[in-house]
N, C-alpha and C positions, 0 to 999 in steps of 0.2 A: 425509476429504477426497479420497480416493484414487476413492471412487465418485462423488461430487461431480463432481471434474475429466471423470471417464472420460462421464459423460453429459453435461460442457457443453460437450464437443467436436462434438456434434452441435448443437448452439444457437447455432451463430456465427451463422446469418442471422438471429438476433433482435438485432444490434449493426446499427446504423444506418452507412450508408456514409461520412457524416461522422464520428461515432465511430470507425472503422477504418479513415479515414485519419489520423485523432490518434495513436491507437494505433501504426501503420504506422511515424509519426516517430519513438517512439520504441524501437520495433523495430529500426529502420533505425541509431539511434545504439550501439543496444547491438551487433548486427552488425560494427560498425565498430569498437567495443572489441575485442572477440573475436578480428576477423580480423587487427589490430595485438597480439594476444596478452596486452592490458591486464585490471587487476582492471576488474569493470562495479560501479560504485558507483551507486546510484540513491535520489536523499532525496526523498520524498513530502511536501510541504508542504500543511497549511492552519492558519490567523489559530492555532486554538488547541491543534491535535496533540492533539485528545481523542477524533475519531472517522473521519473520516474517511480522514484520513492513514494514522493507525496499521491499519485497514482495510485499505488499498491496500498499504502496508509489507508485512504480513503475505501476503495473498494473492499478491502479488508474488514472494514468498518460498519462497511454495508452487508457485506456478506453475513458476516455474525450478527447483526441484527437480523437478517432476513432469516435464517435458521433457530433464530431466538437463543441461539447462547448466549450467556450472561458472564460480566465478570471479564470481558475482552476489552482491551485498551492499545487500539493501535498508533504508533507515534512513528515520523521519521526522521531522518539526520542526513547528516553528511557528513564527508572530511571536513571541508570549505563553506562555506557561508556565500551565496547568492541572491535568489529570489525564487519563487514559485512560480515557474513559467506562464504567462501567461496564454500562450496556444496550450498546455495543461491543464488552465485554469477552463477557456472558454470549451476544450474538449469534451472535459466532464459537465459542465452547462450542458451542452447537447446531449449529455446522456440521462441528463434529469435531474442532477445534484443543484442545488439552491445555492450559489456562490456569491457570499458579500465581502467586498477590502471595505478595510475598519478603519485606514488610512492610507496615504498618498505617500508613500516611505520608497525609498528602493528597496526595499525587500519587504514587503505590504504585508498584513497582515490579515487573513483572512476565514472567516466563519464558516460551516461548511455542515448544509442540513441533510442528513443523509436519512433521518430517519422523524413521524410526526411526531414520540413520544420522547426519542432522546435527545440530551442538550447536545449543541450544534460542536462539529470539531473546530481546532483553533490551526491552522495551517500558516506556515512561516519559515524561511529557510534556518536552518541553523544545522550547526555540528553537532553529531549523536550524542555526543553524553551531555550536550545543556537541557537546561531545564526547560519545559515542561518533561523530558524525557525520563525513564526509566533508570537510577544508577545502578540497582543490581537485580539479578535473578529474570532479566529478561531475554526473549527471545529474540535474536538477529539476525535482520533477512537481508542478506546480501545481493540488491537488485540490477547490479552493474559489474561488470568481472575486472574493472579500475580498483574501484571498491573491495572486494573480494581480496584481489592482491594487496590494498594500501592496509588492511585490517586484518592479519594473519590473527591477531588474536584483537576482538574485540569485547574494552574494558565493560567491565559489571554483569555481561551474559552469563546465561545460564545455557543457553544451546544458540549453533552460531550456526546457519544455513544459508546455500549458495541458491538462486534463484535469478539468473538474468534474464534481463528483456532487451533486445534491440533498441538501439536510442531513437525516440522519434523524432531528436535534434536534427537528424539528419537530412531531414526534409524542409528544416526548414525554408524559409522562403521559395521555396516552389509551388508549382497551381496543386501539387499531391498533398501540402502539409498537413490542409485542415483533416484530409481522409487519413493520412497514415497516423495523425494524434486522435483520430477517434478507435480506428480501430487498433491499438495500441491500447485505448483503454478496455475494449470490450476485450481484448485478449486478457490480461490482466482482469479483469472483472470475471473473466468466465474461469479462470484460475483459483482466485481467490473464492470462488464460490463452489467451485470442487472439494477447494483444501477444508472448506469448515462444513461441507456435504459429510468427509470423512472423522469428523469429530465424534469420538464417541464418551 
């Protein structure tokens, strides 16, 4: 991930000016945690927390360790309860992330080393407000425009942000899936490494 990040510092003018002023909002709110001295909680929402979300979670994740802020806790949700996709899972494998299932469940449970010094994420489908997740004063990233619409007001936030990504369900089983889930991530990855470029 580490050379990942270090080259898509130079690819910020491939983010669209509308995209980074999304991004920027929520820049702007974590900013605002920071300078009040606050944990930065941030739960990536979409309908089914099987790829997209957990996606942005992750690279989120990454990003603000890459940038060395502190004090960041990214978690995601769903409406619904599924699984954590696995062309998501093995997507980010190719991007460099250390991905272990802790059990054989239908909706598995998974460890996720994004970084040598911090403890590893816990990745798992569930609906946003269960727990391990955030119940108040967190930030909500609406990554699906299902989502967005099912969550006009979503419980415990503190700021509630629209941020979609193209499903890369959509490819599934064709000979494009494994390319359009990788890059799908690096988009998302070169995003969430903009949003915490702009943390001040």
């Amino acid at each position: 991930m580490q050379s990942f990040f270090d080259q898509a510092q130079s690819d910020f003018q491939q983010i669209t000016l509308e995209r980074k002023i999304a991004l920027k909002e929520i820049s702007d709110y974590i900013s605002q945690k920071k300078k009040l001295q606050k944990d930065i909680e941030l739960t990536f929402i979409c309908t089914h927390n099987s790829r997209r979300s957990h996606i942005s979670q992750i690279m989120a994740q990454a990003a603000a360790a890459y940038y060395k802020i502190g004090n960041v806790y990214c978690y995601s949700g769903g409406t619904e309860v599924t699984a954590f996709n696995i062309n998501a899972v093995n997507a980010l494998r190719k991007m460099g992330f250390e991905i272990e299932a802790t059990n054989g469940l239908p909706n598995p449970v998974y460890k996720v080393k994004y970084s040598s010094t911090a403890p590893k994420l816990i990745a798992f489908s569930k609906v946003y407000t269960s727990m391990p997740n955030p119940q108040k004063e967190y930030g909500a990233v609406l990554t699906c425009s299902q989502a967005d619409a099912s969550c006009p007001i979503v419980q415990g936030a503190d700021g509630r942000f629209k941020l979609p990504y193209e499903d890369p369900k959509l490819s599934d089983g064709t000979p494009q899936q494994d390319q359009v889930y990788v890059e799908r991530c690096k988009q998302i990855g070169l995003e969430m490494l903009y949003l915490f470029s702009q943390v001040r």
